[in-house]
C-alpha positions as CSV (number, residue, x, y, z in Angstrom):
1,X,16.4,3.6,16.5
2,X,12.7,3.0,17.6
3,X,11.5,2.8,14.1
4,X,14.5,-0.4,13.4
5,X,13.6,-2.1,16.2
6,X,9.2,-1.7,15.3
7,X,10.6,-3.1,11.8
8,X,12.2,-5.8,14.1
9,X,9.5,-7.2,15.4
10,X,7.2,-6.5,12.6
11,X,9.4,-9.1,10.4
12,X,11.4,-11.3,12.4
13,X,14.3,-10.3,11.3
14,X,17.2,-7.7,12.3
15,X,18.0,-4.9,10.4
16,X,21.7,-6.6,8.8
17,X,19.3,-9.7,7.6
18,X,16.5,-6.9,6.4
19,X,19.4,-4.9,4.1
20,X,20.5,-8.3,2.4
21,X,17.0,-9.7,1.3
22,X,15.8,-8.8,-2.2
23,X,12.2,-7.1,-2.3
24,X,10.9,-10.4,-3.5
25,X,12.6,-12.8,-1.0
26,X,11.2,-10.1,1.9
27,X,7.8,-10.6,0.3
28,X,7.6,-14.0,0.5
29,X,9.3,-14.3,4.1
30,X,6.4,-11.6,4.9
31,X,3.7,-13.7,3.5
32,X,4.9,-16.4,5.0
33,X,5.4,-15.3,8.5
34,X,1.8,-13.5,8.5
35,X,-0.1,-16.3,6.2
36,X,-1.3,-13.4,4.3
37,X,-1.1,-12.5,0.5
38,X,0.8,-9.2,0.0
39,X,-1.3,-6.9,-2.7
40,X,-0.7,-4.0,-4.5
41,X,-3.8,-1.7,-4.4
42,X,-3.9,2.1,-5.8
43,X,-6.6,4.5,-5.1
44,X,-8.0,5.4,-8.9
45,X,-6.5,7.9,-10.7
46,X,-3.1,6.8,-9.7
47,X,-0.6,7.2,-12.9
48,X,2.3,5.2,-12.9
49,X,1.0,1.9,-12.5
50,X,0.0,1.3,-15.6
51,X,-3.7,0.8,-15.2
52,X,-4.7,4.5,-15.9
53,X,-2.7,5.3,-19.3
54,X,-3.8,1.8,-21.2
55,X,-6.6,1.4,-23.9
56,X,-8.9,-0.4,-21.2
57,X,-8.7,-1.0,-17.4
58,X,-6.5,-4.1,-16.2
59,X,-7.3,-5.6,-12.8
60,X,-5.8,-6.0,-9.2
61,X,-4.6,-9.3,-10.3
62,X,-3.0,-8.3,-13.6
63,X,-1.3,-5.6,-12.1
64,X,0.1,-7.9,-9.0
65,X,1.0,-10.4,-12.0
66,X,2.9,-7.8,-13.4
67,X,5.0,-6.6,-10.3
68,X,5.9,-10.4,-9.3
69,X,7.4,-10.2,-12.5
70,X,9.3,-6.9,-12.0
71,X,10.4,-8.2,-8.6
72,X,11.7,-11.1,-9.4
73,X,13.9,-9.6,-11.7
74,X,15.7,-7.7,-9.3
């Protein structure tokens, strides 16, 4: 249970409260809590993100765009 209780105090939050948040409502509380901007980043060639298999390369910020959108969705 070390791990739970490092997640714990990483977030705020206890594991019940952790289980019940959507990945986009623990995003913001995350952002929020550290005042930082949560970003995607993947080490090039990573395929599956969608920036690889396209005509042209899209940027950090389209890419973030695009999972925002995926996660609030869910």
């Amino acid at each position: 249970m070390y791990f739970g209780k490092n997640v714990e105090r990483m977030t705020g939050l206890n594991l019940k409260e952790i289980r019940a948040f959507s990945p986009e409502k623990m995003r913001s509380h995350i952002e929020n809590r550290s005042r930082k901007q949560i970003l995607f980043v993947s080490e090039f060639p990573f395929i599956g993100r969608g920036n690889v298999l396209r005509d042209n390369l899209i940027s950090r910020c389209e890419i973030n765009k695009e999972i925002d959108l995926i996660l609030s969705r869910a």
